[in-house]
C-alpha positions in Angstrom: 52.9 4.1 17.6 53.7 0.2 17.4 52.4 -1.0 14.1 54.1 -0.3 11.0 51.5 0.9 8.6 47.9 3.5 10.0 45.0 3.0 7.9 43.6 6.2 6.2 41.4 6.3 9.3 43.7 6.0 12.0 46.2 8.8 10.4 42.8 11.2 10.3 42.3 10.6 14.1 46.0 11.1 14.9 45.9 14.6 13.0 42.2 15.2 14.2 41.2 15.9 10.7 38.8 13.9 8.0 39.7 10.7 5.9 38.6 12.7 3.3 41.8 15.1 4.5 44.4 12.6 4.6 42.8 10.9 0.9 43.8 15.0 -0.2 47.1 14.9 1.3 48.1 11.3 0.0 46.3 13.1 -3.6 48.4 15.6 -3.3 51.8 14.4 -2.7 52.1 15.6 0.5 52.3 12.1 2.7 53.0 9.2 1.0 50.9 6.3 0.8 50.4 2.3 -0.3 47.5 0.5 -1.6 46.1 -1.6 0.6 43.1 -2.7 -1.1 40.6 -1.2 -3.6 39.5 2.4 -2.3 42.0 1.7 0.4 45.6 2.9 1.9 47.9 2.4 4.5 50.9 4.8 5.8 54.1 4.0 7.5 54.8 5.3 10.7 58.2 6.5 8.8 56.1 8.5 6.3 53.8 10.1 9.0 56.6 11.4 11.5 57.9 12.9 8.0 54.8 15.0 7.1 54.4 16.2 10.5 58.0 17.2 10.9 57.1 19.1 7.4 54.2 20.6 8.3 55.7 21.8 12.1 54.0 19.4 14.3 56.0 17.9 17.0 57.1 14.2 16.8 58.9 12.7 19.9 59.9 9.2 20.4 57.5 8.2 17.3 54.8 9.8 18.9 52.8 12.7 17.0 52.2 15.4 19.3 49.1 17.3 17.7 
């Protein structure tokens, strides 16, 4: 990964899930999130190599290994 910050959209194609799923997750508490704009988030690469770590998926060299 070589931004900084994943929209809502991009973390839901890394995982292979809904944005709907990562909107629960952020909801949640599970991954943290910043507003971006209204009805929209972004993620930090930080934040998502933490909640895969947590939830057992693989991350090497920054990469998300799903």
């Amino acid at each position: 990964m070589s931004k900084d910050y994943l929209s809502a959209g991009e973390v839901a194609a890394l995982f292979d899930v809904s944005d709907k799923t990562v909107y629960h997750w952020v909801k949640a508490g599970l991954l943290r999130a910043k507003k971006a704009s209204i009805g929209k988030i972004v993620i930090t690469v930080d934040d998502i190599e933490e909640f895969a770590v947590k939830q057992g998926i693989e991350v090497i060299n920054r990469r998300v290994l799903v």
